[in-house]
Wavefront OBJ file of the C-alpha trace (Angstrom):
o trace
v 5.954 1.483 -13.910
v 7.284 -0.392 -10.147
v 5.976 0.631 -6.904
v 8.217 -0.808 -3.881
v 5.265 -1.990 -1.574
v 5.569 -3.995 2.365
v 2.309 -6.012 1.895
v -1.476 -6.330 0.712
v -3.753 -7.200 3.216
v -7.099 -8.966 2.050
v -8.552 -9.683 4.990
v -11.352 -7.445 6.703
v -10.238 -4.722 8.284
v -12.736 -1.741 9.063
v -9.771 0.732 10.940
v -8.434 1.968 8.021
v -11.420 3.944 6.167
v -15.063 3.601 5.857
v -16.536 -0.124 5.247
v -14.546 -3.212 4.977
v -11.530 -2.800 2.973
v -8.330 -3.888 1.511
v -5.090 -2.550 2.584
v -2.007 -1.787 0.440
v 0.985 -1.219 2.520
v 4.003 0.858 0.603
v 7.483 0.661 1.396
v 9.412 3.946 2.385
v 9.393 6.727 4.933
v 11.820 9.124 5.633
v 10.047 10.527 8.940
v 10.160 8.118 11.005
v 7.814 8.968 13.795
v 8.053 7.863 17.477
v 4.295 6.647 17.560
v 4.122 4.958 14.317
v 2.274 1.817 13.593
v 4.093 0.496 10.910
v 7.955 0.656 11.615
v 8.674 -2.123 9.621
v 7.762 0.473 6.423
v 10.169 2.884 6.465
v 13.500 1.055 4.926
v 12.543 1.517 1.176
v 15.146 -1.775 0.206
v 13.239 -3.755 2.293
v 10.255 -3.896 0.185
v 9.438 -5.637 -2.646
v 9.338 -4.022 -5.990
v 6.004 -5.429 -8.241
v 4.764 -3.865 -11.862
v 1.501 -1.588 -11.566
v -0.337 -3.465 -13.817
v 0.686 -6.793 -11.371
v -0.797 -4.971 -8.372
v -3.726 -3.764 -10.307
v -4.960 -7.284 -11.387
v -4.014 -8.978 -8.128
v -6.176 -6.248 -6.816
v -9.213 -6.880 -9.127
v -8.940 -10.515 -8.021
v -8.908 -10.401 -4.950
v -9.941 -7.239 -2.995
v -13.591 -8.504 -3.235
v -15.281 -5.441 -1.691
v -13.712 -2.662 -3.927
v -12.859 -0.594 -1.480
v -9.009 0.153 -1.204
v -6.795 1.716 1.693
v -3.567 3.063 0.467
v -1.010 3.441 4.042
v 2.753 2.932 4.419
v 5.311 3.519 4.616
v 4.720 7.100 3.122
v 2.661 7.023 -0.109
v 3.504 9.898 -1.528
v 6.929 9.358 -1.958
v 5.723 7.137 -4.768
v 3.405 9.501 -5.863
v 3.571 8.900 -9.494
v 2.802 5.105 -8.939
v 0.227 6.024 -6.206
v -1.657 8.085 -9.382
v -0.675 5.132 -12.095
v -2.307 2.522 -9.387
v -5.080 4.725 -8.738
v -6.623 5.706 -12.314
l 1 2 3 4 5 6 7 8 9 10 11 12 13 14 15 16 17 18 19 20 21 22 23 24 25 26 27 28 29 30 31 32 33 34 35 36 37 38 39 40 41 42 43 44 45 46 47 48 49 50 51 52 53 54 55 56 57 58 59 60 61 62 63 64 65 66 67 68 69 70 71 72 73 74 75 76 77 78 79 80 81 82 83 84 85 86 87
């Protein structure tokens, strides 16, 4: 299975969730809000399209504290990846 994601971000960040964590940025969003942080999301074509499994052991690699942010871009409009990724 693909998911279309903007970026991974391994470096410490502590705004998005509890703890330190890793950040997984998708690629897609059909709202489009006036306020949003991450503009550069929304155009689905303009991500990058990786296997699951890729992302998954990239992810065990690297995202040393095991704690994992999932933000966008809208996730859920790759919700069956989202739930592949996530088991």
């Amino acid at each position: 299975m693909k998911i279309v994601i903007n970026s991974i971000d391994y470096s410490v960040s502590i705004v998005d969730g509890p703890g330190i964590r890793t950040v997984l940025y998708v690629q897609g969003c059909k709202r489009k809000c006036e306020d949003c942080h991450n503009p550069s999301t929304w155009d689905i074509d303009k991500g990058k399209e990786f296997d699951i499994e890729d992302i998954v052991k990239d992810l065990r690699k690297k995202c040393l504290n095991k704690k994992l942010t999932i933000s966008g871009g809208e996730p859920l409009l790759q919700f069956s990846a989202i739930l592949e990724l996530v088991k």
